[in-house]
Backbone bond lengths (Angstrom), bond angles and torsions (degrees), N, CA, C in turn:
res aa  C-N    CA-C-N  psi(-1)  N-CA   C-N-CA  omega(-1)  CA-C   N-CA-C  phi
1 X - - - 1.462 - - 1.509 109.83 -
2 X 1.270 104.47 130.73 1.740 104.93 165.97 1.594 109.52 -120.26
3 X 0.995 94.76 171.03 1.753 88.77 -164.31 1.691 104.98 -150.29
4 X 1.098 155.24 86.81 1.505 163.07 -146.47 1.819 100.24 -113.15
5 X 1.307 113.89 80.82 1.731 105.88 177.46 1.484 105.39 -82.58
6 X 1.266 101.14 129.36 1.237 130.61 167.15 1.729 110.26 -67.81
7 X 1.415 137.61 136.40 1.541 130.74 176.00 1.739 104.31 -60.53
8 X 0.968 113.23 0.87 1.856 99.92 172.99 1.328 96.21 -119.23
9 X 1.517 147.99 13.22 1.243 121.17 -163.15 1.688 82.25 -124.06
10 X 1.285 100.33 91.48 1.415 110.44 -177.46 1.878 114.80 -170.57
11 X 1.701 121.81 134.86 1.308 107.57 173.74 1.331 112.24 -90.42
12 X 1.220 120.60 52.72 1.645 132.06 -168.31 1.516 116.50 -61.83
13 X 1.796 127.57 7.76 0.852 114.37 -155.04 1.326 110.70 -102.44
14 X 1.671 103.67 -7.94 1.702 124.83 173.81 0.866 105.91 -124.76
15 X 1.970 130.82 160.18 1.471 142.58 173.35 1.599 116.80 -41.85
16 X 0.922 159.31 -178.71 1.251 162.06 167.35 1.540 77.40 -100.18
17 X 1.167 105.09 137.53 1.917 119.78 170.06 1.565 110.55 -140.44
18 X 1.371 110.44 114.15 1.527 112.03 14.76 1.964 109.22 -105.44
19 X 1.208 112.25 177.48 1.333 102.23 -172.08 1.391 91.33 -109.32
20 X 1.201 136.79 35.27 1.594 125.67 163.74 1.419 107.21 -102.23
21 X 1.541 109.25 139.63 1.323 96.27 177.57 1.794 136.60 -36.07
22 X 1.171 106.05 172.89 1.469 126.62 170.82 1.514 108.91 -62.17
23 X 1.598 144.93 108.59 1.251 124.30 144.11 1.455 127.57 -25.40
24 X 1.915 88.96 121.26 1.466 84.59 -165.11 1.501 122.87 -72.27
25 X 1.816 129.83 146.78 1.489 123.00 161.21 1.103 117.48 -70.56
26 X 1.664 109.64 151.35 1.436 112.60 123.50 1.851 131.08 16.45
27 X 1.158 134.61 107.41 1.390 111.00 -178.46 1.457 131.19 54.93
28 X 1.968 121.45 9.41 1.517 108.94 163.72 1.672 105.82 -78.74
29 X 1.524 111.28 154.22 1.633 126.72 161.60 1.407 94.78 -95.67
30 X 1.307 120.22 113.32 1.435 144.00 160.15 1.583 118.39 -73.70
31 X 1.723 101.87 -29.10 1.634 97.33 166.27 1.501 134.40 -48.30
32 X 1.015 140.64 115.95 1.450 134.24 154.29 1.541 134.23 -88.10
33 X 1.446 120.38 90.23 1.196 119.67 -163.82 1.665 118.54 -80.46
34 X 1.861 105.54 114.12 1.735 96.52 -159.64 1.214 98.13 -85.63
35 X 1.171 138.89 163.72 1.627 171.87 136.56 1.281 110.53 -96.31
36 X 1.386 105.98 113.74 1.774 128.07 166.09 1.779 100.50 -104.49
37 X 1.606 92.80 113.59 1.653 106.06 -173.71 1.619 88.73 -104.58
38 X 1.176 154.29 -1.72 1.261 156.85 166.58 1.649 97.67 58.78
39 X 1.234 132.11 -153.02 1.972 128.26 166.21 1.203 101.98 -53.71
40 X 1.660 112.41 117.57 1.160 121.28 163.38 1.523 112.88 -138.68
41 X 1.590 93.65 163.99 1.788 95.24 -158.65 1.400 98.28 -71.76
42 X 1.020 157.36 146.34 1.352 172.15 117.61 1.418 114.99 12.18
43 X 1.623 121.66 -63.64 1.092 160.59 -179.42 1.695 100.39 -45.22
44 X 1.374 109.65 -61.88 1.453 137.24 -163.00 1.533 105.52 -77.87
45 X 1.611 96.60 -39.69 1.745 88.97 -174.75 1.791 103.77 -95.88
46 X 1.263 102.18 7.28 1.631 85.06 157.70 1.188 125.35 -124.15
47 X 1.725 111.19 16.34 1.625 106.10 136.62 1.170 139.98 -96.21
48 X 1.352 97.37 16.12 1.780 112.59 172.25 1.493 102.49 -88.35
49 X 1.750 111.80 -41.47 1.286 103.29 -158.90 1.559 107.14 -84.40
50 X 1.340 110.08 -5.08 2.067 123.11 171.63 1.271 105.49 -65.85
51 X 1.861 111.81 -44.00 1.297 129.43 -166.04 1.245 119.13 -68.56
52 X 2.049 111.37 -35.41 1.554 107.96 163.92 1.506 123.40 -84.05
53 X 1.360 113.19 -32.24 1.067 106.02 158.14 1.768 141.28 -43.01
54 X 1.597 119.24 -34.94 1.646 123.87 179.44 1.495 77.49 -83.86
55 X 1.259 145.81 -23.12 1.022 109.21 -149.87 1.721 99.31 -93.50
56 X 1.081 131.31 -46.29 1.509 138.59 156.37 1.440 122.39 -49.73
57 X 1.513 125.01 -12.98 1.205 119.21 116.33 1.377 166.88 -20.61
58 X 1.355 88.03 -71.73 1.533 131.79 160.26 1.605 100.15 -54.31
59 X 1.463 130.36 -60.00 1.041 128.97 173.68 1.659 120.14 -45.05
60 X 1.198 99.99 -63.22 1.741 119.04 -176.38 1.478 107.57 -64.36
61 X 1.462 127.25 -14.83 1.363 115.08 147.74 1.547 127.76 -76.05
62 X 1.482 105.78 -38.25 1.446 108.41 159.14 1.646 134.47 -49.40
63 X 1.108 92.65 -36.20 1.841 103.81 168.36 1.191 109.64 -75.71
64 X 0.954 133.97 -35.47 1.399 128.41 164.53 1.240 129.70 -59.81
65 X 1.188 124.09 -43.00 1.926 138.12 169.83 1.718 86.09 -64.58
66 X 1.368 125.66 -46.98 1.343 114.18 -167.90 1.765 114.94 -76.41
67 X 1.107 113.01 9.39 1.295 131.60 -173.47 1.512 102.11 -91.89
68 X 1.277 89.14 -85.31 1.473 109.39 167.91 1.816 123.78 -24.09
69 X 1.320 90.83 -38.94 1.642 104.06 -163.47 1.640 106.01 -105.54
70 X 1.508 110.73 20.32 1.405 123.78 -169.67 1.740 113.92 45.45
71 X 1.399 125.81 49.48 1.282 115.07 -168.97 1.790 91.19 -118.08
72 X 1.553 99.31 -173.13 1.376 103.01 -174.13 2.099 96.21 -91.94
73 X 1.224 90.25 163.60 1.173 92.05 -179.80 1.360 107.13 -114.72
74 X 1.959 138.77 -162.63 1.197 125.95 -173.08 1.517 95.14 -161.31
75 X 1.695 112.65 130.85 1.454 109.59 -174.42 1.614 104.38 -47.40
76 X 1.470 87.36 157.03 2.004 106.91 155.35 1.148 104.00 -107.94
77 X 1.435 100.01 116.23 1.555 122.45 148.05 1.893 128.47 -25.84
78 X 1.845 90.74 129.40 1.613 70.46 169.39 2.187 99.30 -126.79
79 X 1.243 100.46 142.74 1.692 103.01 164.01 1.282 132.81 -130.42
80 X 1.488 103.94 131.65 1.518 92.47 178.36 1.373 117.74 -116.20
81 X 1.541 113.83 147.63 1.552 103.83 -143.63 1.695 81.18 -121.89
82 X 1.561 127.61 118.22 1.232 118.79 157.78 1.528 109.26 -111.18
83 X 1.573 102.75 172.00 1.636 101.33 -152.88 1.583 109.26 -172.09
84 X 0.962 157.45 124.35 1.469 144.21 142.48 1.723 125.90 -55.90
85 X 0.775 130.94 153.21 1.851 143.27 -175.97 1.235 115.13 -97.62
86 X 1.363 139.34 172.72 0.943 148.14 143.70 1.727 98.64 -80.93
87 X 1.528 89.50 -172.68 2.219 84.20 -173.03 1.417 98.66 -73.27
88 X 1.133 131.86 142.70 1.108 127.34 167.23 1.941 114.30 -148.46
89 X 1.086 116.92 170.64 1.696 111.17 -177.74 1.593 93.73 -145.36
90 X 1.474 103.56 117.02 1.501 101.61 175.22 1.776 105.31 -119.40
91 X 1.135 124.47 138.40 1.306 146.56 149.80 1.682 127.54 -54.96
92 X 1.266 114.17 117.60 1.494 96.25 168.92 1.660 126.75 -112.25
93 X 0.375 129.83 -174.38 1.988 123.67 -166.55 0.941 107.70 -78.91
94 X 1.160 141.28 8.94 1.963 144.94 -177.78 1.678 100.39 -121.54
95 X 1.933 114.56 -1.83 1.185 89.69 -157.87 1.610 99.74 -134.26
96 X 1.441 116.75 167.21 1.694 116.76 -162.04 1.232 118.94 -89.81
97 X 1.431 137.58 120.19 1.430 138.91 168.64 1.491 114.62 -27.64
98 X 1.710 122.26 -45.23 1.322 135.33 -175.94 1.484 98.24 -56.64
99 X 1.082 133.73 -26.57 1.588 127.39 -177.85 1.196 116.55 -79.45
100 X 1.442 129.28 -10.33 1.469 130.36 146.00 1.090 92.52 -76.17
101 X 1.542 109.47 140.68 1.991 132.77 172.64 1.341 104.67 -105.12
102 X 1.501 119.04 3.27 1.994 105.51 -172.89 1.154 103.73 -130.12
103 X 1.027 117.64 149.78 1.572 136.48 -170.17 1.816 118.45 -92.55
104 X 0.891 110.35 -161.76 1.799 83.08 -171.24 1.129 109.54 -101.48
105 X 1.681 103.70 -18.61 1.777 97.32 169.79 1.571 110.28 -77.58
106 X 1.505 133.58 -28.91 1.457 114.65 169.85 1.581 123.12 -80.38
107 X 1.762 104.64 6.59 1.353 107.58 161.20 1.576 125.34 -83.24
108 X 1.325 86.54 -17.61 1.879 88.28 -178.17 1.683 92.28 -72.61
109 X 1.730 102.77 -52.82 1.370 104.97 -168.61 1.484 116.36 -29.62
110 X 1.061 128.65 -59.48 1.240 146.79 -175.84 1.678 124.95 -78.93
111 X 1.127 98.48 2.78 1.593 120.10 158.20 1.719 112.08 70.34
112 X 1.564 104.89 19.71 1.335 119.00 177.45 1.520 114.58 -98.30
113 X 1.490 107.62 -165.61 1.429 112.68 -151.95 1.603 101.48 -164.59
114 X 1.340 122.84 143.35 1.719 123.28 -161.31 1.381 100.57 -133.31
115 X 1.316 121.30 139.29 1.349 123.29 -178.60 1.791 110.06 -161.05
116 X 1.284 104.74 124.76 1.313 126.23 -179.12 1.788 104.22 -78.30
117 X 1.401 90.84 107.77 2.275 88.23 164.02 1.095 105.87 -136.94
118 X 1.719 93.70 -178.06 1.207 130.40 176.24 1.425 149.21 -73.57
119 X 1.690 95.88 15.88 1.502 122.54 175.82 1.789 111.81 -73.30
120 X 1.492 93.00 -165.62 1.638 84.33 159.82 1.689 79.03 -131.09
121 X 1.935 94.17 175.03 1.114 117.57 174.21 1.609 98.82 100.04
122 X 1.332 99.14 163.62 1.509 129.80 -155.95 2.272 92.82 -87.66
123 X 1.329 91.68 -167.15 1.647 93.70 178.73 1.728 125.68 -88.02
124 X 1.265 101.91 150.29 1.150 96.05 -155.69 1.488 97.79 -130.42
125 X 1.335 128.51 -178.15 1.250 126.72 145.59 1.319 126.49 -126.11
126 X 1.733 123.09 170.32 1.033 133.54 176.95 1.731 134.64 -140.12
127 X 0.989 123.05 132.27 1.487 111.84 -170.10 1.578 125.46 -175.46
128 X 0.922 134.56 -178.18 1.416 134.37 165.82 1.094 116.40 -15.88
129 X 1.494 137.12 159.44 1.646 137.42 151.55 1.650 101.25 74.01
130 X 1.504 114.20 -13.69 1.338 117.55 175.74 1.498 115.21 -97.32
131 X 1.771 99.22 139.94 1.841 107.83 173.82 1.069 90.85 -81.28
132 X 1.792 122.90 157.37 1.043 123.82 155.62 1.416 95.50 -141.62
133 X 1.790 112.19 146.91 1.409 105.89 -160.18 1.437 81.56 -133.65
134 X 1.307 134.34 128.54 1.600 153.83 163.64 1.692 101.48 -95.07
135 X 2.012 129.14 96.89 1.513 77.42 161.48 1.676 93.54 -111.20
136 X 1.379 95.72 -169.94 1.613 94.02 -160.70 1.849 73.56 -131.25
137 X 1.805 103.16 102.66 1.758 86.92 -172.95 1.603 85.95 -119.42
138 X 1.548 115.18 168.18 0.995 128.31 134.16 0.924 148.57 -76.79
139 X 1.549 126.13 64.38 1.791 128.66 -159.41 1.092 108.72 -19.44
140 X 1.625 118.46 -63.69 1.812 123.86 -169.34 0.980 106.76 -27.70
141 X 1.939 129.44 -24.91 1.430 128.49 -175.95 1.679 109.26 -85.25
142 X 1.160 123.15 -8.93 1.187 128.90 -172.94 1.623 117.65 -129.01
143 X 1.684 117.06 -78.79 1.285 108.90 175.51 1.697 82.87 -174.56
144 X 1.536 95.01 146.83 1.636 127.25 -149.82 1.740 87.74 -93.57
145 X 1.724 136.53 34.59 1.063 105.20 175.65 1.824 89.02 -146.08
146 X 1.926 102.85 138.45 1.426 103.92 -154.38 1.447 104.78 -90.76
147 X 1.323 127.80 -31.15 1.494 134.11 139.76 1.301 112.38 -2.84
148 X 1.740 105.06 -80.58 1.245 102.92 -165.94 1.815 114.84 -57.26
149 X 1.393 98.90 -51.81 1.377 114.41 170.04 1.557 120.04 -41.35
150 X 1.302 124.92 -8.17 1.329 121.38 173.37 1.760 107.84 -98.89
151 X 1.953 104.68 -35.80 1.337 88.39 171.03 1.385 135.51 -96.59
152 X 1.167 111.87 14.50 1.542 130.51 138.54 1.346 127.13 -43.41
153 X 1.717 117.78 -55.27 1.081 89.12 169.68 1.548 110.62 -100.95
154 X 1.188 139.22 15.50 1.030 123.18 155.40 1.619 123.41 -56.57
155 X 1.192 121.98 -28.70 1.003 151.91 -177.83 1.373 132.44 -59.24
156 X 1.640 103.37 -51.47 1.070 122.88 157.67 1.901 118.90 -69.30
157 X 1.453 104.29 -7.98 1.573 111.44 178.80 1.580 108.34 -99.90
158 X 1.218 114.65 -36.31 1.349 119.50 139.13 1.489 150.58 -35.05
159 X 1.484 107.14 -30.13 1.283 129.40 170.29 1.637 114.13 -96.60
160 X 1.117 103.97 -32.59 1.450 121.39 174.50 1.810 101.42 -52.68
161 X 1.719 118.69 -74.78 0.959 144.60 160.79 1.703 115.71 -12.12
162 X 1.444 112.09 -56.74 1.249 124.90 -155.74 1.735 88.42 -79.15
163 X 1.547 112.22 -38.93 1.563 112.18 -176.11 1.811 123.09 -49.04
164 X 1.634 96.14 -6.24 1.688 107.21 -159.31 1.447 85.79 -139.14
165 X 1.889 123.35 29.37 0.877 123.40 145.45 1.992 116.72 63.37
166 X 1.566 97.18 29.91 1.562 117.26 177.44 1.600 105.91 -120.03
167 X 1.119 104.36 108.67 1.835 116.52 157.76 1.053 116.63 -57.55
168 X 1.587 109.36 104.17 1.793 111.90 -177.67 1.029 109.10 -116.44
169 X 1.592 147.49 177.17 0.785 143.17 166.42 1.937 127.43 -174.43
170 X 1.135 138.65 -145.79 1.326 136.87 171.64 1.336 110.82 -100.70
171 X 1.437 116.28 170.06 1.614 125.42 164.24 1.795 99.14 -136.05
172 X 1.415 114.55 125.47 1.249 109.84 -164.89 1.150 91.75 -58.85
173 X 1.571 111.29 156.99 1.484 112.84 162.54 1.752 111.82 98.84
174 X 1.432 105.64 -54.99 1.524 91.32 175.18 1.380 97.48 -92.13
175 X 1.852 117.51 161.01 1.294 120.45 136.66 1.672 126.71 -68.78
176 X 1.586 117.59 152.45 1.426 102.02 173.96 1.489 89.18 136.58
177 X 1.420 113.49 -176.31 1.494 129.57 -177.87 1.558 116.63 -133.80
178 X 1.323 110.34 112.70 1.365 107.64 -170.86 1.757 113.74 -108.79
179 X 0.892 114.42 157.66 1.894 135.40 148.93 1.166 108.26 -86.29
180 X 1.022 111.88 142.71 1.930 124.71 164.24 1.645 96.59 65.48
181 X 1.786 120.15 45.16 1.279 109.26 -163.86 1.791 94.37 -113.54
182 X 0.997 116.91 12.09 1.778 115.78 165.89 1.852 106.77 -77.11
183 X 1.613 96.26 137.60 1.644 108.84 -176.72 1.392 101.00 -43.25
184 X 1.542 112.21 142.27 1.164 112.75 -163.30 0.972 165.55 -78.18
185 X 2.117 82.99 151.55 1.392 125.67 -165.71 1.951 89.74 -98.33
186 X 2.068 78.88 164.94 1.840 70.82 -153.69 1.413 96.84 -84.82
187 X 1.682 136.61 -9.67 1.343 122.88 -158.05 1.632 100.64 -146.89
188 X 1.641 116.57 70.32 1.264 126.66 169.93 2.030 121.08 -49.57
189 X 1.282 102.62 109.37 1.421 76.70 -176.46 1.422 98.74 -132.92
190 X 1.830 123.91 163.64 1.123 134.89 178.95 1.275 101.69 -72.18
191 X 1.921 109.69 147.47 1.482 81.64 148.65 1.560 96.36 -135.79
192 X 1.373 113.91 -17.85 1.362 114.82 161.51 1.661 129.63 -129.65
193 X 1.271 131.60 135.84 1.409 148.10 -161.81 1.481 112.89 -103.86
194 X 1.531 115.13 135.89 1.475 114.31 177.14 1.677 98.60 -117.88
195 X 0.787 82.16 159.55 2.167 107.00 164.86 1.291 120.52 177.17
196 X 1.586 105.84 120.42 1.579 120.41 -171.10 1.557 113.23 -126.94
197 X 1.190 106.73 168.16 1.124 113.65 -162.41 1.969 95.82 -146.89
198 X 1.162 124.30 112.13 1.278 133.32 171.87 1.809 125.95 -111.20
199 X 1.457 84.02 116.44 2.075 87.83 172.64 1.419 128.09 -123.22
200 X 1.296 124.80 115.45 1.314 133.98 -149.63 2.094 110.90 34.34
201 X 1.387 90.24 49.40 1.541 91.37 176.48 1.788 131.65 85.04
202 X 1.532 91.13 9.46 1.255 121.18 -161.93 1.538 112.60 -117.78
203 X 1.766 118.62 92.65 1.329 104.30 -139.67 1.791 91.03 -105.15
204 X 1.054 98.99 177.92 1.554 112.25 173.92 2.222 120.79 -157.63
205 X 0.693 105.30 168.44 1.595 98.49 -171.88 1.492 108.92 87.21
206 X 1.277 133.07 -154.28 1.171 129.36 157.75 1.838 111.15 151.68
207 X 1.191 111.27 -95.15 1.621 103.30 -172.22 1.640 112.83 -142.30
208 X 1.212 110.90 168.74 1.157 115.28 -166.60 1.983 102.13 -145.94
209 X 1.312 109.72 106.68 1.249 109.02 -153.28 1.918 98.01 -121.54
210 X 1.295 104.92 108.81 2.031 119.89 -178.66 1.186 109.56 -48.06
211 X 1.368 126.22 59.92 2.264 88.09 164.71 1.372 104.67 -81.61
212 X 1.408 117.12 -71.36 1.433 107.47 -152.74 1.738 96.16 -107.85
213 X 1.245 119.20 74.44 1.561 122.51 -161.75 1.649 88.89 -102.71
214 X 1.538 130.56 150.95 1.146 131.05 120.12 1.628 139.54 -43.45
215 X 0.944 112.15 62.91 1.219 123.15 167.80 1.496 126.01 -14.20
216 X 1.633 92.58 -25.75 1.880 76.24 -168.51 1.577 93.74 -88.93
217 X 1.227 132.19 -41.40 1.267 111.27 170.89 1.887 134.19 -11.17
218 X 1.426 107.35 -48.32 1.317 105.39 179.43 1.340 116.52 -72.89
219 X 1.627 114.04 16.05 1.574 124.45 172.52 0.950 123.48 -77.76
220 X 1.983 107.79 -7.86 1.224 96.42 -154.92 1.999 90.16 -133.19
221 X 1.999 94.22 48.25 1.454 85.59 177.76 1.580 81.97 -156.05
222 X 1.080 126.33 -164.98 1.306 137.29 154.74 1.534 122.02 -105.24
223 X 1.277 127.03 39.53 1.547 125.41 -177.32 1.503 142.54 25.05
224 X 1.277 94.35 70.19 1.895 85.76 -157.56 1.288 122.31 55.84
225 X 1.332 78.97 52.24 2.118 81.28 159.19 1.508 103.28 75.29
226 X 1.449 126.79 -27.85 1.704 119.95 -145.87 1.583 97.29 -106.93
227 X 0.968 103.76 133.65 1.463 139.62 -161.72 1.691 103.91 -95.84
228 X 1.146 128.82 -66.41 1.194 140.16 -178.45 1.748 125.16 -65.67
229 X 1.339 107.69 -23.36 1.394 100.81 -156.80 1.596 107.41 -128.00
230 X 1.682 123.61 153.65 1.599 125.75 -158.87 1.340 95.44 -85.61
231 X 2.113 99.70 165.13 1.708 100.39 174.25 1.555 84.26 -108.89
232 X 1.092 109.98 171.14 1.498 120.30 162.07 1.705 119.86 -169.90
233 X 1.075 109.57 170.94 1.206 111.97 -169.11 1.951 116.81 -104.62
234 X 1.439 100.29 -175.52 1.633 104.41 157.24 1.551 118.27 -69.46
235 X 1.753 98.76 -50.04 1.764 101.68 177.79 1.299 114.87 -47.99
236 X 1.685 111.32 -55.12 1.388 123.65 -171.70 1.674 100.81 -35.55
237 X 1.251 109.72 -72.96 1.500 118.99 -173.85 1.617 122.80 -57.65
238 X 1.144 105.19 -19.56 1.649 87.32 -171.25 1.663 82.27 -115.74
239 X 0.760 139.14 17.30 2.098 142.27 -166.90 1.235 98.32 29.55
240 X 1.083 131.87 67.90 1.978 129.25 149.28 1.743 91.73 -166.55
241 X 1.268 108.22 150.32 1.138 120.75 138.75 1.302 140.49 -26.99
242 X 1.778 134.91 105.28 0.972 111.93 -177.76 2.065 109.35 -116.62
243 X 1.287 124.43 141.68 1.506 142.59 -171.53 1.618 89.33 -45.59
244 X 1.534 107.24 130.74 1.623 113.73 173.32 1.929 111.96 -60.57
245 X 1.310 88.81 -45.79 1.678 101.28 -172.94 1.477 110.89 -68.94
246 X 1.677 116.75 -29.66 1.648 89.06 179.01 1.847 94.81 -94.75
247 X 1.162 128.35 16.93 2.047 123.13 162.30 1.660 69.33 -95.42
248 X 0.964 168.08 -48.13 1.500 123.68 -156.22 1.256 130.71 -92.71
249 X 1.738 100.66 -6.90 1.642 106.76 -174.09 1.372 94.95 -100.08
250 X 1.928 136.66 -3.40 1.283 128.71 136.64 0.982 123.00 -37.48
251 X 1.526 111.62 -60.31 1.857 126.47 -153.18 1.649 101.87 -50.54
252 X 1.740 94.77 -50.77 1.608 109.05 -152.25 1.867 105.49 -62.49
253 X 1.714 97.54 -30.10 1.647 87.09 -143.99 1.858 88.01 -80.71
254 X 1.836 131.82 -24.96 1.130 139.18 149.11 1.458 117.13 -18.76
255 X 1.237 109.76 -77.41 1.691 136.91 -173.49 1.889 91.68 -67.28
256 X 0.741 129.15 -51.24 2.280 121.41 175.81 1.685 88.29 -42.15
257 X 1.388 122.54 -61.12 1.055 145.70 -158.68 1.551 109.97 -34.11
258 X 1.674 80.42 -69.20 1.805 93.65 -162.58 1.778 98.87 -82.06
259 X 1.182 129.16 -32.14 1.195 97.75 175.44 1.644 112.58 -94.44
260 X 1.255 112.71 13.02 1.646 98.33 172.11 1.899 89.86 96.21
261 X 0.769 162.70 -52.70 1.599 157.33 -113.26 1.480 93.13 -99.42
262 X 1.669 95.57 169.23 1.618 130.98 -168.03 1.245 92.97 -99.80
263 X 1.316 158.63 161.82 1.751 168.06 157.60 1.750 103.54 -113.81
264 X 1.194 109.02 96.06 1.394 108.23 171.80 1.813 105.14 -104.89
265 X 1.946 110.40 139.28 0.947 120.38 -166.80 1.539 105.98 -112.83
């Protein structure tokens, strides 16, 4: 199965219920092994994250012949890779070139970088002051439905949020995590973006979460497709700067939470 979500192909407008994990099976790995890639090139970390993916693949076909053939089988790994970017603007296959506004000479200008993938969802950006969380899971270890799996981790960005005393929440219809996201409120704004990409249950891509982001960058795209509504950050909202590592040792201990898992470092 592959699975390419589009930012509208989602019932994002209520909690996933319930949001406690899945009772665990038989044979799930509940471990999640994190990777801190600190600035990394873009390019590089998404042939690592192709690279764990065939390879946990590769596995989950092997368990299967070993099934079949009465042998023992061997967990699949799960990792989640967070990281910051250089500037970069990536595309996903549901979404329009016209939504980048700069050309390649005002991309150099601006010291960024453009790249067409294999997520779903429209254009996005990436860069400095930004979390970016890749995990590369094996649902089979958790629960076989990608829906839910998106508002999970929205969820966990949500909980994060509430810790710094900000009401976040959904907008039916898009994926992502909003402020000012109750029917309307007058100034809806992003502050964090998902796009995934799933193969035989084996996901990759994932989120892109604002604290200390340059903002004006997303001036120079149309934001996932959306026309109407603001990006903003953690800084924006609370007016100071806040440390990437203590929003990530929030994110993580949230996200252990909701799916039940161990965080090995």
């Amino acid at each position: 199965m592959t699975s390419l979500l589009p930012s509208s192909a989602t019932s994002a407008g209520t909690p996933v219920a319930p949001l406690e994990p899945a009772v665990r099976q038989l044979g799930q790995n509940r471990q999640v092994r994190v990777e801190q890639l600190g600035l990394a090139d873009y390019a590089a970390t998404w042939a690592y994250q192709e690279e764990l993916l065939a390879a946990t693949v590769a596995l989950k076909t092997r368990n299967r012949q070993a099934l079949e053939a009465g042998l023992p089988t061997e967990a699949t790994p799960n990792v989640l890779l967070l990281c910051q970017h250089p500037h970069v603007y990536t595309l996903g296959k549901s979404g329009k070139p016209e939504h980048l506004l700069l050309d390649e000479g005002s991309l150099n200008h601006y010291g960024a970088t453009y790249h067409r993938i294999n997520r779903g969802g429209d254009i996005t950006y990436h860069g400095p002051g930004q979390l970016v969380g890749y995990p590369i899971f094996d649902l089979d270890n958790f629960f076989t439905d990608i829906h839910r799996y998106l508002r999970v981790l929205e969820e966990a960005v949500i909980r994060t949020l509430a810790d710094y005393d900000l009401n976040a929440g959904r907008i039916p219809g898009l994926t992502g995590v909003w402020l000012g996201f109750e029917e309307g409120a007058a100034n809806p704004r992003k502050i964090c973006a998902l796009g995934v990409k799933c193969s035989r249950w084996v996901t990759m891509h994932g989120f892109a979460f604002n604290i200390n982001t340059d903002l004006t960058y997303f001036g120079h795209i149309v934001p996932c497709g959306i026309t109407d509504k603001a990006v903003t950050s953690l800084q924006q909202e609370l007016g100071r700067a806040v440390p990437l590592p203590e929003v990530e040792e929030k994110l993580l201990r949230h996200l252990a939470v909701l799916l039940d898992a161990a965080l090995i470092r």
